[in-house]
Each structure stands twice: as C-alpha cells, then as structure tokens.
N, C-alpha and C positions, 0 to 999 in steps of 0.2 A: 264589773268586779270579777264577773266568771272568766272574761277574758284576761285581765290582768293575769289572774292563778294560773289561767291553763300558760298564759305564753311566759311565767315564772318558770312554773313546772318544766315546761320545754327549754330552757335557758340551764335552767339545773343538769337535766338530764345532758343536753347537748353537750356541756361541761364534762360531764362525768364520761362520757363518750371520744370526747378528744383528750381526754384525762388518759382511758383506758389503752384509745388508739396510740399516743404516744411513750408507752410502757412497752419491753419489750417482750418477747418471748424466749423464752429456754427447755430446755430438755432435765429432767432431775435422772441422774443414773444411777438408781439403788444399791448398795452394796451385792443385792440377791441378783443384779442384772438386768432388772426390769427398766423401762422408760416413762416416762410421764412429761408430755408438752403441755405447756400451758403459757397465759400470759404472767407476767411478774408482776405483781400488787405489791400494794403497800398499807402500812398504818399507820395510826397515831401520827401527832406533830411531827413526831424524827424521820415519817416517813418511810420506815424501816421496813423490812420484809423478815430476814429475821427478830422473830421476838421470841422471849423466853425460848431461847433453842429449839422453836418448828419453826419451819418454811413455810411459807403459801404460795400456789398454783392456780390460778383462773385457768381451769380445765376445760369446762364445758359452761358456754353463754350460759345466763340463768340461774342454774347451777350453784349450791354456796361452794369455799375453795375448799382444793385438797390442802390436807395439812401433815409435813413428813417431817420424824425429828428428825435433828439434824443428824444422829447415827448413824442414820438408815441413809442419808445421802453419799453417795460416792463420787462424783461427777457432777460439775454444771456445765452442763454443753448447749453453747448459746448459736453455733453454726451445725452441726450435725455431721454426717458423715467420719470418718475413721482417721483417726489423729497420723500425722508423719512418724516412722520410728524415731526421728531423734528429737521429738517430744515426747515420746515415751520413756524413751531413753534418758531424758532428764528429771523423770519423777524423783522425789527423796524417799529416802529409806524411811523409815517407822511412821510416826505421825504430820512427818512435814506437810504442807501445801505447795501447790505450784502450779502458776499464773501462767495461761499460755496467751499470747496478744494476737490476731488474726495478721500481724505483720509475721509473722514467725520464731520471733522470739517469747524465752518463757524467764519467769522472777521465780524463786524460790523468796516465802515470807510465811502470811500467814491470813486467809480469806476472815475479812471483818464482818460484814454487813450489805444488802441491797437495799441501795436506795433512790425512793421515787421512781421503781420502776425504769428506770435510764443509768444508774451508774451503778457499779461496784466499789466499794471501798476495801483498801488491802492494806497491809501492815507488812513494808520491805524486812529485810532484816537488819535494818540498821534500829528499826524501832522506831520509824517514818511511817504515817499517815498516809496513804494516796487517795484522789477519789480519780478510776477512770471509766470514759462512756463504755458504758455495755457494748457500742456498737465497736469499739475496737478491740474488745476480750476473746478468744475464741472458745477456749477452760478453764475450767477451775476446778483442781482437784483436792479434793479434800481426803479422800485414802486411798492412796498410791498403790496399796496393795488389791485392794478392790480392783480398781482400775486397770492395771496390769492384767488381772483374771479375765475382768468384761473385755478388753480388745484384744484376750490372749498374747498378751506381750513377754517373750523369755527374753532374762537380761545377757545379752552375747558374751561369749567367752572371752576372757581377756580382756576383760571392761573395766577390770578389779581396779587400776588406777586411779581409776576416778569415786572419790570417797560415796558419794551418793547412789551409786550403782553397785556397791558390794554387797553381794546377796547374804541375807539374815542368816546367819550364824556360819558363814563361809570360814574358812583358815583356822579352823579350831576355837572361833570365838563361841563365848557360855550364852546366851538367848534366856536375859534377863526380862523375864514378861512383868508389867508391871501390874497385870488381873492379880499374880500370885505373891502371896507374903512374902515366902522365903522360898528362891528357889536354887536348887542342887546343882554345888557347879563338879561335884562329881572328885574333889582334890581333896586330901589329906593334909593340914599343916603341922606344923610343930613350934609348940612355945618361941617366941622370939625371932623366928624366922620371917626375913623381909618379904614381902610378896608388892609385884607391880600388877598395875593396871591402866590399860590402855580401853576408855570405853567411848564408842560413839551411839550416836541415834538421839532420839526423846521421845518422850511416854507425853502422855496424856494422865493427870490425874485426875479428870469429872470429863463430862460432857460436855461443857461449856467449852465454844473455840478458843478462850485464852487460857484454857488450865492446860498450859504447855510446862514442860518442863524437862532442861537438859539434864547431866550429871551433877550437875554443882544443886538443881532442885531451882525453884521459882519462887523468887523475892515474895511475892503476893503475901505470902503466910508463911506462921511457924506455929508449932503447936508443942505444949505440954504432955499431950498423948499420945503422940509422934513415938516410934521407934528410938530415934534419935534428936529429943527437943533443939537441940541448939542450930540443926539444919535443916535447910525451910524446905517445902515441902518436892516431893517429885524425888527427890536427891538419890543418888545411887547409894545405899550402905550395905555390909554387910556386917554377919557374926560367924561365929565358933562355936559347933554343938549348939550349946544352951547357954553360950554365954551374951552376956550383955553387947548387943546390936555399936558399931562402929561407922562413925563418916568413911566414906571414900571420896565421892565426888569425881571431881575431873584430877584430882594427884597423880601427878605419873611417877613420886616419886619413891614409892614404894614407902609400904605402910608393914611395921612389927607385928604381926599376928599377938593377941593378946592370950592365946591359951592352943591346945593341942585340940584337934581334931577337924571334924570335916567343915570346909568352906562353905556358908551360904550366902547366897546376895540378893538383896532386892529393893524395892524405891520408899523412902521415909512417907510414908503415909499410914492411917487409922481405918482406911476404910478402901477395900481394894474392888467391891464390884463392878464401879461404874470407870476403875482405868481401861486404857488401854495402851498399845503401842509395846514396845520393847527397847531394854539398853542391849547390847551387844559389846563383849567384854573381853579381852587378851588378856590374860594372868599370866604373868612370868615370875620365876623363880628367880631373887639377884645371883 
C-alpha cells in the first residue's frame, strides 16, 4: 500500500513538473521600470493566468507566486533584450495595446488573457478572438507610454502622418484626461455658435482590460448618473460654465454651443479615479 502512495505521489508530482516544464517564461516590465522573470502559471478550469485583474509569476522554485495588478504591468516581454525602433515606433497612442510576433510584425487590438501557460489570447480589432503560442509572441504592451520611457524611445520628427504616432496633445490639440471630470480647454464660446471636433485616442474607464472606450463611449453600459444618461459610458462630452453637460462623441459635424461662456470637456462617467488614458481634441471654429 505504501508503495502504491509513494509511486501515486510521484506520478502526481512528475505531472505537475512536466505541467510546469511546458509553461513558458516571461519578463513583467513595471510601469516604475522594474523587471520580474518568472514562469507563467495558470488556474482554475479556464486555465487563466489573469484572474480578477492580477497576474502571476512562478519567481522563485518553492516559493508561492508573485502577484502584480494589472496597472502596475507595462510590458510582457517573453524574448528579452531591446525592441527594434519600428516596434517602438508602432506603439498606439493613449490606452491602446500592441502585439509584437518574434517574426516582426506587430497587431494593434487588445491583450485578453494567458493561458495554460503556452498561449496568449488577443482581441484583433475587428472584435476577433485569437489564441497564439507564446512561442511566436515577442510583446505585449499594454501602456505605450510606460514603455516608450522604459526603452527611452522619442517619437521622430515628422512621424506626424501617421495617426498613431502623434505625440499627446501636438498641433494645438486640448489633452482630454479621462482621471479628471471636467477639464479646461481654455476657449470662450458664445450662445449659438457652431463649434467642431476632431477627437482621437481612448481612455480606459476601470481597470479591467475591456473597460475601453473610444469617443462615441462603450456599448457595455449606460447609466442614469452619468453626466450625460443617454450615452454610454467612456464617451467624449462636454458643457458651458455650469450648464447642463452635452454629447459630442466622434461628430465632426459641429455642434451649437447651448449657452455663452467657457468650454469644458471630459468622458460620461460617475466615478473618475480608477480611469485612465486620454481623448486628444481639435476644436475649430465653423
């Protein structure tokens, strides 16, 4: 009987050993710069490695895991060494993601989930599923701007063409943060007068990696104590003074200012500490 146990035991273990052995290993790069290697774990039936928005890290044999929210992550770097500039050069502006594959090509979507230790799962932007092996990922970055500071990457001059490379609040655009309620874009209006907007980027309204949200705001939810109820949440709006908060969203086609005084703008939400990200906004006068 004692043998049976002991050579179970050992069958268990050995399990859990070619379990671990075939999981891979990754680099976590802190928004603060720091690095953390370890193996890639997983839980529960899904398999999953993120759960409730922390990661885990098989650090050190023995050892139970480290565990980093997802915040605090800026980089998963599954090869090491110092990315090519025009992977750098592709990161997106505000809260985007972006997929580097060790062939050399990079996706722009949105990082889902690891799992079983061997794949990544990502969300193109078409709003397509992928699962691909860890072994052909080289990054994943989850904030661009983090990332940018850890490999000191400036974006080059004359890059401006290309939308995803125009530095945060270049050409006179207003640097709409989505942490702050309402914020100052510094213009006077006047009763009745047309005002346009031209805004790109997306904010983040939680922690959670899907609480994304362009200008138009994110289908997920709408709320009654919203700024602005009838558009869903994240959405670009602005007011006048003290007056009653207005849709913009993605309209280019210019909107009647509803009263005289100074422009504010910011994102239809109740609860602003846990955004992040920023819209980025061209107002023109018709």
């Amino acid at each position: 009987m004692r043998r049976r146990l002991f050579a179970i035991a050992c069958a268990v273990s050995a399990s859990g050993w070619l379990l671990l052995a075939a999981a891979e290993r990754a680099t976590f790069i802190l928004t603060d710069g720091e690095r953390i290697s370890g193996t890639v774990v997983f839980h529960t039936n899904t398999r999953e490695n993120l759960i409730d928005n922390d990661f885990s890290l098989a650090v050190t044999p023995g050892q139970p895991e480290q565990i980093f929210h997802y915040p605090q992550v800026a980089v998963i770097d599954f090869i090491g060494g110092t990315p090519k500039s025009s992977e750098l050069a592709a990161l997106p502006e505000g809260t985007g993601h972006l997929l580097a594959l060790r062939n050399g090509t990079t996706r722009l979507g949105q990082f889902v989930n690891l799992i079983g230790g061997d794949t990544l799962r990502w969300r193109d932007q078409d709003g397509s599923i992928q699962s691909i092996p860890i072994t052909q990922v080289a990054r994943v970055y989850l904030n661009p701007e983090s990332a940018r500071n850890t490999f000191n990457y400036t974006i080059p001059a004359g890059t401006a063409g290309r939308t995803q490379e125009i530095e945060p609040g270049a050409r006179g655009e207003k640097v709409v943060k989505a942490v702050t309620p309402w914020n100052d874009t510094g213009i006077d209006v006047r009763r009745g007068e047309v005002i346009r907007f031209s805004v790109r980027g997306q904010i983040m309204y939680g922690t959670d990696p899907s609480q994304i949200a362009g200008p138009d705001g994110s289908t997920q939810m709408k709320s009654g104590t919203y700024p602005v109820p009838e558009m869903p949440v994240g959405g670009l709006i602005g007011k006048v003074g003290n007056n009653a908060p207005f849709p913009i969203g993605g309209n280019r086609n210019g909107i009647s200012m509803p009263a005289a005084g100074r422009l504010m703008l910011g994102v239809n939400d109740d609860f602003y500490p846990d955004n992040s990200g920023a819209f980025y906004v061209t107002i023109s006068r018709r």
